[in-house]
N, C-alpha and C positions, 0 to 999 in steps of 0.2 A: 588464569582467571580463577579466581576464589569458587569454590561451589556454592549455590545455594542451601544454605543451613537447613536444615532439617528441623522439623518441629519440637522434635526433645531437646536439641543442639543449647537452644536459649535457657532453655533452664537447667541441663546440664553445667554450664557454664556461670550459673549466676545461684549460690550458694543461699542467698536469702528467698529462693523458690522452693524450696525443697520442702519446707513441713505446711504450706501452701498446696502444694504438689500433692503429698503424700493424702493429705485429707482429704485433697478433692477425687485422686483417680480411686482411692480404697471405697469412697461414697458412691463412686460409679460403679461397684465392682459388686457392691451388695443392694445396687438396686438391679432393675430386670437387664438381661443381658443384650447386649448391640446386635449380635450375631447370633443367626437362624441357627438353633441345634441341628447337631449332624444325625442322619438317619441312624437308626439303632443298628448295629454291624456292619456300618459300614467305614472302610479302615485303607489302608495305603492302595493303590492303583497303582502298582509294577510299571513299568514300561519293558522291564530285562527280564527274560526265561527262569524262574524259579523253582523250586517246588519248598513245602512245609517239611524240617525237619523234624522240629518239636513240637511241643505246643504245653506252653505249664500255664497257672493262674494268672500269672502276669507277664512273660514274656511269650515272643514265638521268635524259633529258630527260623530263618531262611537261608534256601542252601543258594546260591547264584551260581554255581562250581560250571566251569566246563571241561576240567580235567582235573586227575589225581594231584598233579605235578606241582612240585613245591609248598613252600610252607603257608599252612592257613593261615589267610587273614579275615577277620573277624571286625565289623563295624559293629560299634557301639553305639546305637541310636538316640538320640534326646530322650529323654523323657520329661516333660516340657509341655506346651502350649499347643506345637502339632505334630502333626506323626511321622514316624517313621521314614515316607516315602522323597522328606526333606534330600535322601539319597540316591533317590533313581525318578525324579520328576519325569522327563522326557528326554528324547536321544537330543545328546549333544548337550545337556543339564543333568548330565547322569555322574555321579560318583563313581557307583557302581559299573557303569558302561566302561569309564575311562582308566578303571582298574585291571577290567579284564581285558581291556587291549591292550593294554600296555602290559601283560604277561603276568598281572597277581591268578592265574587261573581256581586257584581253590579260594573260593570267597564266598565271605555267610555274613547274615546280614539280625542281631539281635533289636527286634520291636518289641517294646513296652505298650501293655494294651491299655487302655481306658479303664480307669478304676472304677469296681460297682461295687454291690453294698458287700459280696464275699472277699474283696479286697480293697477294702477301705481302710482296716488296718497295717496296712504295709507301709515299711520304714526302710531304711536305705539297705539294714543290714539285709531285708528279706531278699528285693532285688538285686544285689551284692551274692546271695546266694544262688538265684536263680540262675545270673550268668555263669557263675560257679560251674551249675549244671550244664550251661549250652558249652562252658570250654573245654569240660570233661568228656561232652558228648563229640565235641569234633575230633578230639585229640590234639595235644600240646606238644613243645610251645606254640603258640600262637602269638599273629602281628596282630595288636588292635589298632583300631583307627578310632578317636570319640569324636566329632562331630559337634561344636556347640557344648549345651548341657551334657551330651555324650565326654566328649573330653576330659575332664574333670574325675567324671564317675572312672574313667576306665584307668585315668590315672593311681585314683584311691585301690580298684582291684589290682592295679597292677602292683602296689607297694603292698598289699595285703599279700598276693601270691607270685611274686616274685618269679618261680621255678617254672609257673606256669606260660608264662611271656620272654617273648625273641625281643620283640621290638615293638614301639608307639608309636603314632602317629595322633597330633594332639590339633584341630583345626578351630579355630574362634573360638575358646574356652576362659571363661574365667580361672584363673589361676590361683593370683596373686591379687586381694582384693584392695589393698592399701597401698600396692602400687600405682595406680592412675585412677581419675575419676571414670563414669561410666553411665549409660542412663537408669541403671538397676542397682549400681551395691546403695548410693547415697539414699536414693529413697527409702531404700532398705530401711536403712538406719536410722531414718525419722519414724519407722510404723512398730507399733508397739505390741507385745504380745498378745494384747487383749484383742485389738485388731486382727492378729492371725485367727484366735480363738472366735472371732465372730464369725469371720470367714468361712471357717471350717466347719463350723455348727448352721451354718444355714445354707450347706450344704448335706446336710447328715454326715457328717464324717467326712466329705468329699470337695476338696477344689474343684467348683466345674469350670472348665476351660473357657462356656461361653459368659461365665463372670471373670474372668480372668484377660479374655481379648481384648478388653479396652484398656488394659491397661497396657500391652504391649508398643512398645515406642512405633509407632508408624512414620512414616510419609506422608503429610497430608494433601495427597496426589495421588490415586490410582494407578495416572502412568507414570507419574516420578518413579512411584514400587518398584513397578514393571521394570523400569528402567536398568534401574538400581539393581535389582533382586538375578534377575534374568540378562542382562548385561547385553539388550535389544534394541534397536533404533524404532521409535515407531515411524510408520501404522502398522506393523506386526502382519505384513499383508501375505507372505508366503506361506501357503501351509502346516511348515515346519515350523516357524514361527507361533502361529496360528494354535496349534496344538501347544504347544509349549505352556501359553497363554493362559491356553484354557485349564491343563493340567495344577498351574500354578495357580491360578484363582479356584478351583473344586479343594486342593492340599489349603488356600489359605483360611478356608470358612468352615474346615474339618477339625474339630478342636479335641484334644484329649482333655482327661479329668483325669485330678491328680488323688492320691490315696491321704488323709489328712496328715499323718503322721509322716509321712514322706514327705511333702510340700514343707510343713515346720521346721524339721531336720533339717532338708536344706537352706529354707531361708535364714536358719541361727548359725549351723556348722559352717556352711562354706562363704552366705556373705555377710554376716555379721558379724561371725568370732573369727573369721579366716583361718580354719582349722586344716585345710590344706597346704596352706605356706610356710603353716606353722610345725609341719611336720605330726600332727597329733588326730587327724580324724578318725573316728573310731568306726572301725571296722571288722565285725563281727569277732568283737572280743578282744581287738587289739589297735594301738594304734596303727594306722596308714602311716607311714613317714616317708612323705616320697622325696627327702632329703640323705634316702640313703638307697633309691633307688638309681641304678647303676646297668640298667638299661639303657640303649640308645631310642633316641628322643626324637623328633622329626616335629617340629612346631610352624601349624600355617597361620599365621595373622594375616588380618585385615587394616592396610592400611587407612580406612575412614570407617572401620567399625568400632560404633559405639556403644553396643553390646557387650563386648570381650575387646576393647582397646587394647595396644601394640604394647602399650604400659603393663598391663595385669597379663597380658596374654606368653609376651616374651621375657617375663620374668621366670615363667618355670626353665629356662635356659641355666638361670644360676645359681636354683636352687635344687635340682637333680643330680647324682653324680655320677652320672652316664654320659656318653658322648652327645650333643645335640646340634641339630641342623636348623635352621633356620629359612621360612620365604616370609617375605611379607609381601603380597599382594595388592593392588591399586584398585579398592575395593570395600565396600560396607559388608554387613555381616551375610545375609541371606548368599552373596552372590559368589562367597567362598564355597557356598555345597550347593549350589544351580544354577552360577553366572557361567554363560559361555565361552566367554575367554578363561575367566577362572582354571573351568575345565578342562580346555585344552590345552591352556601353558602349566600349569600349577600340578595338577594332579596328576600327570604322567611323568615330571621329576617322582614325586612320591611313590609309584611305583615302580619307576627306577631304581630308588633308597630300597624297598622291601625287599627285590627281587634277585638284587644283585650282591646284598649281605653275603 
């Protein structure tokens, strides 16, 4: 039986919505925002044992380690619309959890903080540096894993430093932007510089994420979300469940703010000019070409995700020249890094792949 469409689905699919589209959610985005700002410091809600390794102006280190043993791997968090914790929501929607049972024991987890006005200026190269510093601080090589808007980035550092990375692991990412449609590159491409520029200027310098949440493709269904996102039957009536719930509705009203010159950057480099597929994103001084990166590749798609669809997603397969794996999952985007089945079939292969290299 066909699923029920989704409410971007329709205009995804019908090309004469698009600069319709683009006007009307950019006009919602610069009037007041949908969603209640999140308290001032308050930031991801662990579920897994951590402690703070680093802490620089825009990222923090987290260590998850529960032994020496074997080689680091290192999550590359979104930086994006919400935070970090997109990776350790709650037990059984944990990333992180089902990493470490399944034997990745040394595991660190890089969060991108909320931009304020000391870091307003920051651009891809700055954060490109910082992880710099979280992968020198763990010691290399190191396995990354990008997550979403994580993936991409961690691909770009990965063709930047090469010497410093074992292996990838690449889950729901845009890649390839010209290879399938999407509910993000199209609009893209109808909004116009100036439009960024307004954006960014009525924010002082800053994307705020609570102008920015209505634009993000929803479900217009609460428990569809639910459904969908968390991979739950409702009434959600166990406990366990129950917590999951609530964890995921506190993560989805927790919005980050992007640095303006960062947001730009990527809305031109990676989905408007495709400058990752294209082998040429510049990266602190040089180009990224991860057309000659020669790393082995680990790529999770979402099979009904239409965020980073199977098209843009499992195209970095043929443009890498490293060995690559492949799952595609039965699934939309959120519920590849929080759906419970996700996480129990899906992500212990992947740590299988790391572990066993």
């Amino acid at each position: 039986m066909m699923e029920k469409a989704m409410a971007w689905d329709i205009w995804t699919r019908n090309p004469f919505a698009w600069p319709l589209l683009t006007m009307e959610i950019w006009r919602r985005a610069l009037e007041e925002a949908a969603f209640p700002a999140p308290a001032p410091g308050v930031g991801p809600e662990w579920c897994t044992p951590n402690r703070l390794l680093l802490e620089l102006n825009g990222l923090r280190l987290w260590d998850f380690s529960v032994s020496d043993a074997g080689a680091p791997v290192l999550i590359v968090a979104p930086y994006a619309l919400h935070d970090a914790q997109l990776a350790d929501l709650a037990p059984d929607h944990s990333i992180v959890q089902a990493l470490l049972q399944n034997g990745c024991e040394r595991l660190y987890l890089a969060e991108w903080k909320s931009a304020t006005s000391e870091t307003r200026l920051v651009g891809i190269d700055a954060q490109l540096a910082a992880l710099n510093v979280a992968v020198d601080d763990i010691g290399g090589p190191v396995d990354l894993i990008g997550p979403c808007q994580g993936g991409w980035f961690s691909l770009v550092y990965a063709a930047r430093f090469p010497h410093k990375i074992r292996r990838i692991v690449v889950a729901g990412a845009p890649i390839d932007l010209q290879a399938a449609c999407s509910a993000l590159s199209e609009p893209v491409e109808k909004t116009t510089n100036h439009v960024i520029d307004r954006l960014i200027e009525s924010g002082g310098g800053i994307v705020k994420g609570e102008q920015m949440a209505p634009l993000w493709p929803r479900e217009d269904c609460e428990e569809r979300r639910l459904v969908d996102s968390l991979q739950l039957r409702p009434p959600f009536s166990s406990p366990p469940e129950q917590a999951a719930v609530v964890a995921f509705q506190r993560w989805d009203k927790r919005v980050v703010d992007l640095p303006g010159p960062y947001y730009r950057e990527v809305f031109c480099r990676l989905f408007r000019e495709n400058l990752l597929a294209r082998g040429a994103f510049p990266a602190l001084g040089k180009a990224a070409n991860i057309c000659a990166l020669d790393k082995p590749l680990f790529l999770l798609v979402g099979e009904h995700d239409t965020i980073a669809p199977p098209g843009q997603a499992l195209a970095g397969a043929d443009l890498v020249a490293g060995a690559v794996e492949t799952a595609i999952a039965p699934c939309g985007h959120l519920a590849l890094f929080m759906g419970r089945s996700t996480i129990a079939n899906e992500w212990p292969r992947i740590a299988s792949w790391l572990v066993e290299a």
